[in-house]
C-alpha positions as CSV (number, residue, x, y, z in Angstrom):
1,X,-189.4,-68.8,201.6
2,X,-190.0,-69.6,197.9
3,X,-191.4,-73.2,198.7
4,X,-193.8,-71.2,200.1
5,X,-195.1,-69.5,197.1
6,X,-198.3,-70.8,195.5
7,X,-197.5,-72.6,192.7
8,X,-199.5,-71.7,188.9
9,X,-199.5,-73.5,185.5
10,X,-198.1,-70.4,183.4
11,X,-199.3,-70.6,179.6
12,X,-196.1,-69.8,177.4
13,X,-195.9,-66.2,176.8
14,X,-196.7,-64.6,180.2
15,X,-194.1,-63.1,182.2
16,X,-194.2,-62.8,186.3
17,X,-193.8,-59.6,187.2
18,X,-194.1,-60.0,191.2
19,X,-195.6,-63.0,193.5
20,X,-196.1,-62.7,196.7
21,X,-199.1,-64.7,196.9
22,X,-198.3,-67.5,199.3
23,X,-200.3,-70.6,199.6
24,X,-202.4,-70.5,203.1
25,X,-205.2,-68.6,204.0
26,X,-203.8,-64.6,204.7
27,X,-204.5,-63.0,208.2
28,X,-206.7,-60.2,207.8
29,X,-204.8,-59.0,210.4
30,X,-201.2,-58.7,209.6
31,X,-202.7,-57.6,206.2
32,X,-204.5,-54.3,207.6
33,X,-202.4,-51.3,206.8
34,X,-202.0,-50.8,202.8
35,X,-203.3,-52.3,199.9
36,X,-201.0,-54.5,198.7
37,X,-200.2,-56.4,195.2
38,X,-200.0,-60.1,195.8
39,X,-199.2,-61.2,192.1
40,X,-199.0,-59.4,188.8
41,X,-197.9,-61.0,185.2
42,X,-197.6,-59.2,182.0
43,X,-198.0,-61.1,178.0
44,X,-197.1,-58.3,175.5
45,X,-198.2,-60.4,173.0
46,X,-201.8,-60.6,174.1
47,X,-201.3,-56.7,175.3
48,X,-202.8,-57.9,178.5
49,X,-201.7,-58.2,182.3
50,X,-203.1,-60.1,185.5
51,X,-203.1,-58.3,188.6
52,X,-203.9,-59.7,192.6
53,X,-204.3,-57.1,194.9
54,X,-205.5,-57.8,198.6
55,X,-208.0,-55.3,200.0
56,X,-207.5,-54.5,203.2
57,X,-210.5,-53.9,206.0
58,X,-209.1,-50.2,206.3
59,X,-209.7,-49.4,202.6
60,X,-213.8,-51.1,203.2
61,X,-212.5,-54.4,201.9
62,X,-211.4,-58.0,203.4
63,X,-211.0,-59.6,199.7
64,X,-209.2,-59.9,196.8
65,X,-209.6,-58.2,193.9
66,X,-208.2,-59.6,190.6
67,X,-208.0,-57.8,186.9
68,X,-207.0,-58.2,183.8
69,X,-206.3,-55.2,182.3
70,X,-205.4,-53.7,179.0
71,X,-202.0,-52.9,177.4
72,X,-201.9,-50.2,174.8
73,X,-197.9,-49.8,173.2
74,X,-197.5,-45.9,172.8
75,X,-194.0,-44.9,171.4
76,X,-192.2,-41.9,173.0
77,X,-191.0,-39.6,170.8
78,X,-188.3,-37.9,173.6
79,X,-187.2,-41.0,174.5
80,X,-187.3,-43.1,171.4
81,X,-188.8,-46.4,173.2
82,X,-192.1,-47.2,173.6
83,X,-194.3,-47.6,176.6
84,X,-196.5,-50.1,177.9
85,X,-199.6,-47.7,179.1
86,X,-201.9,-50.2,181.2
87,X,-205.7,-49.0,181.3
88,X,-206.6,-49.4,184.7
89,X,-209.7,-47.8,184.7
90,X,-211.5,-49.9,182.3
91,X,-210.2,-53.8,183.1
92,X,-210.9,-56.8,180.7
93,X,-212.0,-58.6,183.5
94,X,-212.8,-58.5,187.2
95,X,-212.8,-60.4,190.3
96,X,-213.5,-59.3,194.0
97,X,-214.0,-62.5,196.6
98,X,-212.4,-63.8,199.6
99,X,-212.1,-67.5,198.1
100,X,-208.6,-67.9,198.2
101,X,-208.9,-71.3,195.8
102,X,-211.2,-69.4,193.4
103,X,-208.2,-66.8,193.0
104,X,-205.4,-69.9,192.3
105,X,-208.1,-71.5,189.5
106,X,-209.0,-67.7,187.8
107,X,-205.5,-66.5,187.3
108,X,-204.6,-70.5,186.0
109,X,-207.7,-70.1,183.6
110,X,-207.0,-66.8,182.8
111,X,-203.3,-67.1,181.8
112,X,-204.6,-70.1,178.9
113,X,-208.0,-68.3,178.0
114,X,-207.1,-64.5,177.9
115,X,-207.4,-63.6,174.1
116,X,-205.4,-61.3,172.7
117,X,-206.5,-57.8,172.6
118,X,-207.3,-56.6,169.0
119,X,-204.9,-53.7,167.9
120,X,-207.5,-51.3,166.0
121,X,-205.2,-48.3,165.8
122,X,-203.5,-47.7,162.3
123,X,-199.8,-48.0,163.0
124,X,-196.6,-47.5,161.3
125,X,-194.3,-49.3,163.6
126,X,-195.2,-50.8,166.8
127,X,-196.5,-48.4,169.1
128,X,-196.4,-45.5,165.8
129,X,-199.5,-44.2,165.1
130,X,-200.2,-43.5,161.9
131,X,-201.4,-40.2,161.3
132,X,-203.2,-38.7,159.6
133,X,-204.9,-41.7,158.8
134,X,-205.5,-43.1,162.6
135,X,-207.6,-39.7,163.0
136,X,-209.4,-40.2,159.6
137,X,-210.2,-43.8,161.2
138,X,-211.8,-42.4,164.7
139,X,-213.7,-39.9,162.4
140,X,-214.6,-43.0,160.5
141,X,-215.7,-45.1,163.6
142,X,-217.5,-41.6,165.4
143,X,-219.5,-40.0,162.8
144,X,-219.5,-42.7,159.9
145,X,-218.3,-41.6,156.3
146,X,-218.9,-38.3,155.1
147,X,-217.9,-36.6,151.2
148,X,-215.2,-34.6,152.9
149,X,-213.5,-37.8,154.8
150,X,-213.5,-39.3,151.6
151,X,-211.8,-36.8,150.3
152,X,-209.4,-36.8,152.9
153,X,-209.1,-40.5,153.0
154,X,-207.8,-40.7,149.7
155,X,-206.0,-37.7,149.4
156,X,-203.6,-38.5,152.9
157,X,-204.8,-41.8,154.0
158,X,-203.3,-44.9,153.0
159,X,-204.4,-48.4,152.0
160,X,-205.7,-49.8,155.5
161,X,-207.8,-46.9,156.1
162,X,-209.1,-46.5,152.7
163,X,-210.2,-50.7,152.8
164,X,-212.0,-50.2,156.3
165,X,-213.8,-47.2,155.0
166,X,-214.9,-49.7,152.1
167,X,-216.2,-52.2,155.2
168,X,-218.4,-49.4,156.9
169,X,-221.8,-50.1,156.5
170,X,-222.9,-46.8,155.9
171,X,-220.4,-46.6,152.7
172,X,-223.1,-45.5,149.6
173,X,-222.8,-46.0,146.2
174,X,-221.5,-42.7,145.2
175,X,-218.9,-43.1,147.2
176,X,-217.6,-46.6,146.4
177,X,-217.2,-44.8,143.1
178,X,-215.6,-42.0,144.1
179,X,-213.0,-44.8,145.8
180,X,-212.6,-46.7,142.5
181,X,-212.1,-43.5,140.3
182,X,-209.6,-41.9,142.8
183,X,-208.2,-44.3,144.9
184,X,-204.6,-44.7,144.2
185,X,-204.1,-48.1,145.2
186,X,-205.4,-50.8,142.5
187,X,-206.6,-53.6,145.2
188,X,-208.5,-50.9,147.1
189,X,-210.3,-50.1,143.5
190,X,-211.3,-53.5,142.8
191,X,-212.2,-54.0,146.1
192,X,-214.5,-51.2,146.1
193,X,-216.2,-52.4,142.6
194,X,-216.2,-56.0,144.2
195,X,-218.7,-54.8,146.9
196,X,-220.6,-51.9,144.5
197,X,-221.6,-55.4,142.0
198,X,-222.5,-57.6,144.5
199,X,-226.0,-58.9,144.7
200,X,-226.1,-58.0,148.4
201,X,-225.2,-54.4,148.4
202,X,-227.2,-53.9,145.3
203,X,-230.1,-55.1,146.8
204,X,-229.7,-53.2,150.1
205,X,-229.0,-50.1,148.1
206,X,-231.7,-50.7,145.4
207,X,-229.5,-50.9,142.8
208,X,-231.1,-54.7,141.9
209,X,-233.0,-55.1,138.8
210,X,-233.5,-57.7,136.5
211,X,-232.0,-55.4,133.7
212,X,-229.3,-54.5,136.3
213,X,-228.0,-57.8,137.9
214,X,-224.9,-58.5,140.0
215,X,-222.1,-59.7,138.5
């Protein structure tokens, strides 16, 4: 039965989860009771899986559906371990179509193209969460820096949080030298000075004069 399995070019790094996608074209017919999953392969390294599924006429279909869908590591604290949650509801990608051939060459190109999926989380370990300072970075991305997430930022937040709050675009003045006063970290502080001299931000804070040049 295996020679009958469609073959794929597997980039390094992907692991086959399940295959039983089988090279001929499938009978709608003897494929008409459940939706079932033809293929599925996991790369924790790009924190992405591929998944076939085979829509059946009883569900409104007569296709297949292919995704790519995000991994996000969570660590369990009853159990010690962490888990793979996969975000079904929002996929990287998506494919419905009855071209059989179409299928073979997306999940091929798919398995060499997929980029890895950026970890912007603040973590401790893999699958930690660093708190309180992942919560100070969601503030940060939701409602953009404020005098009392400073505060909080560099009284319990460390390093990573306190450089990305630095990188907003929104960061002022005043507070770039609050960060280079307080901060307790010394490549944080001349980071923040970096940026509060520099031509650019002087100029799109009007801080530029010819008396008061970058340096």
């Amino acid at each position: 039965m295996y020679r009958d399995l469609q073959a794929f070019r597997v980039s390094a790094g992907w692991e086959v989860t399940r295959h039983l996608f089988f090279e001929g074209e499938i009978d709608p017919e003897t494929m008409d009771t459940l939706r079932e999953t033809l293929f599925s392969a996991v790369d924790t390294g790009r924190r992405r899986a591929i998944d076939l599924e085979w829509v059946p006429e009883s569900l409104g279909g007569i296709y297949f559906e292919l995704k790519v869908v995000n991994i996000t590591p969570v660590y369990n604290e009853q159990t010690g371990s962490v888990d793979q949650h996969y975000d079904w509801d929002s996929p990287h990608y998506e494919l419905k179509t009855t071209d059989r051939q179409k299928v073979v060459d997306e999940i091929e190109r798919l398995m060499w193209q997929t980029p890895v999926l950026p970890e912007e989380r603040i973590l401790k370990g893999y699958g930690i969460v660093d708190e309180p300072s992942e919560s100070f970075r969601l503030a940060l991305k939701n409602e953009g820096p404020s005098e009392q997430l400073l505060e909080n930022i560099l009284t319990k937040g460390n390093r990573k949080i306190q450089n990305l709050t630095i990188d907003h675009p929104d960061i002022e003045p005043e507070m770039l030298r609050t960060i280079i006063a307080s901060s307790t970290y010394k490549n944080v502080k001349k980071k923040a000075e970096i940026l509060l001299n520099s031509k650019r931000y002087k100029k799109a804070h009007g801080l530029w004069t010819n008396d008061n040049p970058a340096r």
